[in-house]
Structures are given as C-alpha cells and as structure tokens.
NULUMKOL-232222 format. One record per residue: residue in three letters; y, z, x of N, C-alpha, C, O, CB in turn. Coordinates in steps of 0.001 Angstrom, whole numbers, plus 500000, padded with zeros to 6 digits. Glycine has a CB too. Layout:
! NULUMKOL-232222
ALAYZXYZXYZXYZXYZX/...
***
This chain:
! NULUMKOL-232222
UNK596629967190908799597413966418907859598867966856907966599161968038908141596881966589906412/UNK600047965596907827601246966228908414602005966296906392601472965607905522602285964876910073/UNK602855966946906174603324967629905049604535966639905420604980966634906568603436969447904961/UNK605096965742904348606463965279904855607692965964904266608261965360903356606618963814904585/UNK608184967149904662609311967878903784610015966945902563609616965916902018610567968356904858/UNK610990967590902412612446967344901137613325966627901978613928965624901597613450968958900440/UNK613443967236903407614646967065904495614585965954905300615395965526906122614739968173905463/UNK612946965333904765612342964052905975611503964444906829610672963618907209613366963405906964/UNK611478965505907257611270966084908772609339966694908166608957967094907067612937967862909382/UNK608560966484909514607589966187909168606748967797909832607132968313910881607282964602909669/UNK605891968231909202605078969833909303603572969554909319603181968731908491605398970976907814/UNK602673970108910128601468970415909820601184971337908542601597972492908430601000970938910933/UNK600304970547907458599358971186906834598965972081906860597898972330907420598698970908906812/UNK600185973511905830598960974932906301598245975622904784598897975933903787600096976645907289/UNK597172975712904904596749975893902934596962977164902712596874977591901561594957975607902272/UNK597351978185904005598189979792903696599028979677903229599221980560902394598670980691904615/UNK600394978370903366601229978172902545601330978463901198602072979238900595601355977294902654/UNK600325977594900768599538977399899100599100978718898513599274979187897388597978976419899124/UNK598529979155899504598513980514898969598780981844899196598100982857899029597765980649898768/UNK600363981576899779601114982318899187602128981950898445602988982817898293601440982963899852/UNK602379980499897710603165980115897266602494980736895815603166981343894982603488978723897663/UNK600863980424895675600340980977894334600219982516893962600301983082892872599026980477894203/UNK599987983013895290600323984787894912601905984811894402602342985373893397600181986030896604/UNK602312984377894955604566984881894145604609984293893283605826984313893096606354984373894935/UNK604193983683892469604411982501891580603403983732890628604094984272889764603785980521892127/UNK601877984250890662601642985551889839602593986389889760603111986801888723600653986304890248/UNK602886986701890960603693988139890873605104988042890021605495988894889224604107988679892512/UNK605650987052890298606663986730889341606919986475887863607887986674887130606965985954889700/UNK605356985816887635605110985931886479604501986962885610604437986949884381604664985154886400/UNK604017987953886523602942988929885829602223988881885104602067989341883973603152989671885387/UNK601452987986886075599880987177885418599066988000886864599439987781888016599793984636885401/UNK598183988732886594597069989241887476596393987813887976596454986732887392595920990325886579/UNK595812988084889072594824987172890149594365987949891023595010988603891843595464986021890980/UNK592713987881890809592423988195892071592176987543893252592982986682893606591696988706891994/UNK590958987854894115590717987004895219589808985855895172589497984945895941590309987735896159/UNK589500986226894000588514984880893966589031984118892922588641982951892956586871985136893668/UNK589702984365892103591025983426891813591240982829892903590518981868893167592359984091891401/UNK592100983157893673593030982867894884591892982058895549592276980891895631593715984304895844/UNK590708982194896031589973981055896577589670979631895795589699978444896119588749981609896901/UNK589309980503894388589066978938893712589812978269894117589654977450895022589156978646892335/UNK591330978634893161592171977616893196592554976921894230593006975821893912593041977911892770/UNK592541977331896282592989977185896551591893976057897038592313975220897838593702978010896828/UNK590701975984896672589416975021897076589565974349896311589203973224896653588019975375897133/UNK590190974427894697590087973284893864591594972191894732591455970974894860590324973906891852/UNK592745972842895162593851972372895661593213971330896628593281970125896386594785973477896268/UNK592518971889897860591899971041898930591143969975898252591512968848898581590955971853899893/UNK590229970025897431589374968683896536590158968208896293590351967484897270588523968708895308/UNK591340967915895205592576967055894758592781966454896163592330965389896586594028967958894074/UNK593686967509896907594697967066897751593387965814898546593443964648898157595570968605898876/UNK592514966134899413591891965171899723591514963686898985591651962610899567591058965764899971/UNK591095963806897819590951962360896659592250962112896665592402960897896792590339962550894880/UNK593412962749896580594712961656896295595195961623897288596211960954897102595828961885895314/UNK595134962087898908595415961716900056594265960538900206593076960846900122595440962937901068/UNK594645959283900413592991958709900402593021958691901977592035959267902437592562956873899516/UNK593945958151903007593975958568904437594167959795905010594310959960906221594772957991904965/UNK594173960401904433594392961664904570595010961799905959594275961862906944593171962437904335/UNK596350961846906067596985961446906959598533962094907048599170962535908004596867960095906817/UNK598855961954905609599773962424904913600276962947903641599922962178902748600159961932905064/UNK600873963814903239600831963966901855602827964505901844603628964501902778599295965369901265/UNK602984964833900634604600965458900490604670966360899716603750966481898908605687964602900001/UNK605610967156899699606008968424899006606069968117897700605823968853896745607288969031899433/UNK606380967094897706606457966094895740604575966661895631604024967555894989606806963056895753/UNK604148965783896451602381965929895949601959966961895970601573967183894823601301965308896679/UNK601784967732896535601634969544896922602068970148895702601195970635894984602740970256898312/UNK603312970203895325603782970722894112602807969971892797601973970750892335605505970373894045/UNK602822968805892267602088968430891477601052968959891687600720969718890777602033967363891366/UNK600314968890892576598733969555892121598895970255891927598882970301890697597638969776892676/UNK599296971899892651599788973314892166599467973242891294598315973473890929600980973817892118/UNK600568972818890493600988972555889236599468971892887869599422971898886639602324971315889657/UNK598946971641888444597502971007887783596475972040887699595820972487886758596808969763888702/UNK596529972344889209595342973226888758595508974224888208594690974764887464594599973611889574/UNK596587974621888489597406976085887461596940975839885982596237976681885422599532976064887396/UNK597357974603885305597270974370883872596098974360883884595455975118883158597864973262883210/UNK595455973387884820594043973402884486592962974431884098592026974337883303593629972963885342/UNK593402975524884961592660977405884798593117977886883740592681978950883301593104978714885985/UNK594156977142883084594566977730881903595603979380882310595609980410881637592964977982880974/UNK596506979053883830597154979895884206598519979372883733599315979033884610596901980178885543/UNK598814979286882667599937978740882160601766979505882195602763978820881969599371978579880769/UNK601790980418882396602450981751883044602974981159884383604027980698884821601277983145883324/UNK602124981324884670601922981255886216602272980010886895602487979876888100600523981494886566/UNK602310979005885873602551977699886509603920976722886235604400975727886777601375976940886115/UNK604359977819884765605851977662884946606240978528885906607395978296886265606666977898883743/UNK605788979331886397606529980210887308606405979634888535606993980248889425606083981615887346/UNK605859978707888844605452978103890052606727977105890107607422977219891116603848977389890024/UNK607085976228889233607991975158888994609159976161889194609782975943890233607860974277887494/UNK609639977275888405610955977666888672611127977951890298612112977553890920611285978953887765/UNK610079978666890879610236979120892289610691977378893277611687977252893989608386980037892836/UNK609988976637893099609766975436893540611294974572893836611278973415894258608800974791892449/
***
C-alpha cells in the first residue's frame, strides 16, 4: 500500500512507522505501554486502515493520523493521544 505524504510524493506502507510514532507519542506523554499494548493497537490500526482503505491501494497521512488518533481514544489512552496530535 503506497502512503501519499503532505508533500504529494508517494512512500510504501511501513506499520514500524506506526509504531514508533505510538511509542514517542507514550514517552512524551508519560503514559506506560507495553508490548502487547504496542501489538494490539498496532493490529487494531491494520483492521481500520484495511475497512477504510476499501482498494487498498492507497491511503494518506490525513488517514493514518485519524485512526492513530481513534484507536488511542478508543483504549481509553487519552494522554497519549493528545500527545500523538501535538507530535503530528
């Protein structure tokens, strides 16, 4: 799946991205996570991202950020998910 930047310019899909965008986004906030934190979320990210990619073909840094941003609230990592938006 290609990621369409901010700049236009177009990236392969990497979900290490994601998670390390969600480890600094704890650490910044000083909200603990462990590793199986860090898997959930990053398996709940892939379920979304696939249902709202429906071609899964393409997605954007706009969409990427919104989910983040979802499943964060959703875990009730609320800390953590404004801290995600300021880094962002």
């Amino acid at each position: 799946m290609l990621v369409i930047k901010k700049n236009g310019s177009l990236q392969e899909f990497d979900i290490e991205k994601i998670r390390t965008s969600l480890t600094n986004c704890f650490c910044s906030s000083n909200c603990y996570m462990n590793e199986g934190d860090l898997n959930s979320l990053s398996a709940q990210f892939r379920k979304i991202l696939t249902e709202v990619t429906k071609d899964n073909t393409h997605t954007s840094t706009y969409e990427i950020r919104g989910i983040v941003y979802h499943i964060l609230m959703e875990n009730r990592f609320i800390n953590a998910a404004k801290s995600y938006m300021k880094l962002c």
